[in-house]
N, C-alpha and C positions, 0 to 999 in steps of 0.2 A: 504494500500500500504506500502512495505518497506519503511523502511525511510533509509537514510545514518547512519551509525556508527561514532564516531569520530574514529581516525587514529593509537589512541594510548594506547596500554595496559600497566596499572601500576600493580604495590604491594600493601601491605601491608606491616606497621610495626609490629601488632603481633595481638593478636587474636580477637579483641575488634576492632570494626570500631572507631579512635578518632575523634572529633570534625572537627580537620586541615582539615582529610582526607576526611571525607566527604564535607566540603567547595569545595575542590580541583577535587572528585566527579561528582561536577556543572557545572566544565568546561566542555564544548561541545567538545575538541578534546578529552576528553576519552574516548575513546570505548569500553573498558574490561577492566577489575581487574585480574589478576592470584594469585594465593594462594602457598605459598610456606610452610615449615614444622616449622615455624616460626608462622604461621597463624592461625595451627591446632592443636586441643588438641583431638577432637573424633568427632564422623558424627553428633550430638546434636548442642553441638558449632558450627561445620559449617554451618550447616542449621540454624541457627540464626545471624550467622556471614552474611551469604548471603542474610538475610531477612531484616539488617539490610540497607545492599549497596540497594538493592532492592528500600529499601523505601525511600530512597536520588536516585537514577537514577533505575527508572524501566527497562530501558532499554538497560543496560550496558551487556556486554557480561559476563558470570562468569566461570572463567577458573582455570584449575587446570593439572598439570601434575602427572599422577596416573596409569604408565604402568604397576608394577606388580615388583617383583625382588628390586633390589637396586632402583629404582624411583619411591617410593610409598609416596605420601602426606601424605595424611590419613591411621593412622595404626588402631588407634581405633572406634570400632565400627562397620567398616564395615571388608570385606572378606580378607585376607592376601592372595596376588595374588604372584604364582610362576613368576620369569623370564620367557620370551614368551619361551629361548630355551628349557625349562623344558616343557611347554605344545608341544615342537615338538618331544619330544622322543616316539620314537615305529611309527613314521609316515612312514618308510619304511615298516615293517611287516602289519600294518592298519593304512592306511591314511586315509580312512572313519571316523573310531573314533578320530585320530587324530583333523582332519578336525571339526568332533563335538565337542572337546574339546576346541577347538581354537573358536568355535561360542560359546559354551556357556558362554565362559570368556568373552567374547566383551560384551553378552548380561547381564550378571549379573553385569559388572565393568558399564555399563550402566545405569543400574535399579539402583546401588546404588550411584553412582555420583549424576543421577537428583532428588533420592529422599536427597538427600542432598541441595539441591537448584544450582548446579552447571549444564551448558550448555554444556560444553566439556572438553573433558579428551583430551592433546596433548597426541593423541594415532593413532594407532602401531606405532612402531620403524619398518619401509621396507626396511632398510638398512641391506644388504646383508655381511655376516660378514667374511670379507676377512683377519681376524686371526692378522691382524697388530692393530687394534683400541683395546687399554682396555676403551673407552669412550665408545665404542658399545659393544662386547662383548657376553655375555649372554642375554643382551636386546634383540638382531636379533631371530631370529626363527630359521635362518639356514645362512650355509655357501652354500647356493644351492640357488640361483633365483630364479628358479620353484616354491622350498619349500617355502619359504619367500614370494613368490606372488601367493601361493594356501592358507598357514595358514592366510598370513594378511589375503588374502581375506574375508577367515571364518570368522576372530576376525572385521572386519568391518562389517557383515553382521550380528552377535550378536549386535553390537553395534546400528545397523541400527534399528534393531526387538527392540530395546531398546527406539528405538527414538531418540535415540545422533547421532550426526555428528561424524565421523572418521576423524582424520587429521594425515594425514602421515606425517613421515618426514625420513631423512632429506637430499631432492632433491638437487643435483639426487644420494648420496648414500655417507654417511660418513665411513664405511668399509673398505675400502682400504689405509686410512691413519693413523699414529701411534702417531700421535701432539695430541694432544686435544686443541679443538677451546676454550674450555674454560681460555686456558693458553696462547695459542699462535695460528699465522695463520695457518694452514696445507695447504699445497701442493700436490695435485695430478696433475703428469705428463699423466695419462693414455690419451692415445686416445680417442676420441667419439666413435667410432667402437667398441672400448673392453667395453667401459662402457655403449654404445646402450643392447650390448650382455651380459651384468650383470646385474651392480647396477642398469639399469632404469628400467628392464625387470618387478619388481614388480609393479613400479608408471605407467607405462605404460598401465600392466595389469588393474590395480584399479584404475586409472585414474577417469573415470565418478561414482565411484561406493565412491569417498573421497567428502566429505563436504568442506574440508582446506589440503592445504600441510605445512608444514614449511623447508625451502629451509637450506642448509647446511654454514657455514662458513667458506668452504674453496676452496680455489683455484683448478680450473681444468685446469691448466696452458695450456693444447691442446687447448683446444677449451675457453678462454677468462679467459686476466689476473688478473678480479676483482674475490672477492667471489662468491659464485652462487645470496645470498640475495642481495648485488648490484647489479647484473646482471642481463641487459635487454634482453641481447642475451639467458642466462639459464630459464628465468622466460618465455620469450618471447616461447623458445622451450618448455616448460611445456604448456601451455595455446593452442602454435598452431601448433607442431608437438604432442604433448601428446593429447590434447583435455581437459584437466583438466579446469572442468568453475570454479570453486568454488573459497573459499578467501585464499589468502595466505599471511601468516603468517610472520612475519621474528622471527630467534631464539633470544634470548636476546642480545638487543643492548650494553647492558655495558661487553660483553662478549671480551675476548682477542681479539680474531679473527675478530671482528665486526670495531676495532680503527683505521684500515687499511683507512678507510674511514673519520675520522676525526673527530672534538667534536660531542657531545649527538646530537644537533641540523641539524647539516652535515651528520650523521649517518643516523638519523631518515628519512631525504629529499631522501637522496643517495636511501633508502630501497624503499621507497615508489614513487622515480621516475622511477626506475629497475622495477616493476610492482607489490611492495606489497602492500596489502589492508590494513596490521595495523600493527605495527609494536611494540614491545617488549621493554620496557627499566625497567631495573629492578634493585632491591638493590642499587640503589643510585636516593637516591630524589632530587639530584641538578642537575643530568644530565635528571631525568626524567621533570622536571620544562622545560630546555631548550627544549628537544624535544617538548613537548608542545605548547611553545610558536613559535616554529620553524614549527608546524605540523598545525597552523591557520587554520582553512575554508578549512581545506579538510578530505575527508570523502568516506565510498565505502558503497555502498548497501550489497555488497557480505557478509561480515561479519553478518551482522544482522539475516544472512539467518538461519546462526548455532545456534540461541537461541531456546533453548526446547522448544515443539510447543504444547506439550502435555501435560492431569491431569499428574501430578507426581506421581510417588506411592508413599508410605507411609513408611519409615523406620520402624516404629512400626511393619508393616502388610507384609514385605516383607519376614519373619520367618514361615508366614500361608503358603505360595507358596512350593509345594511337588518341584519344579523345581528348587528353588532357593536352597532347604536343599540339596539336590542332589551336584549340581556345588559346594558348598559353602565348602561341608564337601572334596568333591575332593581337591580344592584347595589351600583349607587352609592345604590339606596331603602334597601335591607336594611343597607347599612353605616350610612345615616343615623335605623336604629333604625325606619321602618316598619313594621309587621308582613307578615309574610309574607300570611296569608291576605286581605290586602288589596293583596296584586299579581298580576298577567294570571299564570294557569299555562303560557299558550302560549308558544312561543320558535322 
């Protein structure tokens, strides 16, 4: 039977599990570790790195943010993944192969996270790129709904074939505002009507078909004046107008946008009484301590759900795969600025 998770995902200080950390480990509200570029030297060390958390809490969540473009953890080792808008180009003339390009990305970024020892990749970006955000940007797929909620689609269904859970983010659609929540709170005035008819259209679609969401840090001032991640009315409409069973996530608590809500420990409660399963605190080990001790004896089965169910493949042995040399050598073209229409459609 699943067990509960604790509530709360921490860091790392750098590439080596130290002693503290793994003490700190033990505590029962941790739920996941996330891995940042601090963490990571190539796919060898992380897979050792993960083997060591492993053998301090077998059952910790192991997370890493690794979309492809500017948000890639791990550069060495494994596959140099374009921006998802680089995998949408030519989807108007063949959205077929499009559509194959966008699945075999999900399924190789997949294959090589778990053979890393990692359980999930915070992946797709389904925020629909409304030209105002440079924090989304090139991450989105497209300035089009549709597109954004057919490619994720694909890039979840790689990912699924892979075995990994997909968590979208960042509900219901960071796109339309020009703040970045990393610095400050953003503000969206839109209606629920305009944004029912946009940025939800992709979570909407993929809804049953995501693992996790991770909800946005900013205000939809129409329809409720907290963040979406405090928000029980936004979390509540994910879950019972969307249908989304799965765990959600909140995005990093030490983020600008997140203080709205008040110290580490108020933040963390705030997140997780709105209706998150686990909640993020990151780069600062004094506010993650508070969280902690703030996040006591409580705990969500859903999370647990997202841990890799399956044998791993093998880094060494993922180079034997005619499928993976295929994807591997596309992507690593597109990331190295290629043009698309001058690479094989087939896969």
């Amino acid at each position: 039977m699943t067990q509960p998770l604790g509530s709360v995902m921490l860091d790392l200080e750098g590439p080596q599990l130290t002693p503290e950390e793994a003490d700190l480990l033990l505590r029962p509200e941790v739920g996941g570790v996330i891995l940042f570029g601090r963490n990571v030297e190539d796919a060898t060390q992380v897979q050792t790195l993960c083997s060591a958390i492993r053998a301090v809490r077998p059952d910790v969540l192991l997370a890493i943010d690794q979309e492809g473009g500017r948000v890639q953890r791990l550069r060495r080792g494994v596959t140099r993944l374009p921006a998802m808008s680089r995998l949408a180009e030519g989807f108007e003339t063949n959205s077929q192969a499009a559509l194959q390009h966008c699945q075999d990305a999900g399924w190789l970024l997949g294959m090589e996270m778990a053979a890393c020892g990692l359980d999930v990749t915070f992946a797709p970006v389904l925020d629909v790129d409304g030209g105002e955000s440079t924090v989304i940007g090139d991450r989105s797929f497209s300035n089009d709904p549709e597109v954004v909620s057919r490619l994720g689609g694909a890039f979840i269904a790689g990912l699924n074939e892979a075995g990994m859970a997909a968590v979208g983010k960042h509900f219901p659609g960071h796109g339309g505002v020009a703040a970045d929540s990393h610095l400050e709170l953003p503000v969206d005035p839109r209606p629920l009507k305009e944004l029912r008819e946009h940025d939800l259209v992709p979570f909407a679609d993929q809804a049953t078909r995501l693992g996790g969401v991770m909800p946005a840090h900013v205000v939809y001032s129409a329809f409720d004046a907290r963040p979406a991640c405090f928000s029980p009315s936004w979390l509540g409409f994910l879950r019972e107008e969307i249908g989304f069973k799965g765990a959600i996530f909140s995005d990093d608590l030490s983020m600008a946008g997140a203080h709205v809500a008040g110290g580490p420990g108020e933040r963390a409660v705030a997140a997780l009484d709105a209706g998150c399963d686990m909640v993020l605190m990151c780069n600062d080990r004094a506010a993650a301590l508070e969280a902690l001790d703030a996040c006591a004896g409580r705990g969500s089965k859903r999370q647990a759900k997202l841990r890799y169910g399956r044998a791993r493949p093998s880094l060494e042995n993922l180079p034997a795969l005619s499928r993976w040399r295929r994807i591997h050598a596309r992507l690593e073209a597109l990331a190295n600025g290629e043009p698309s229409s001058s690479l094989p459609t087939d896969s």
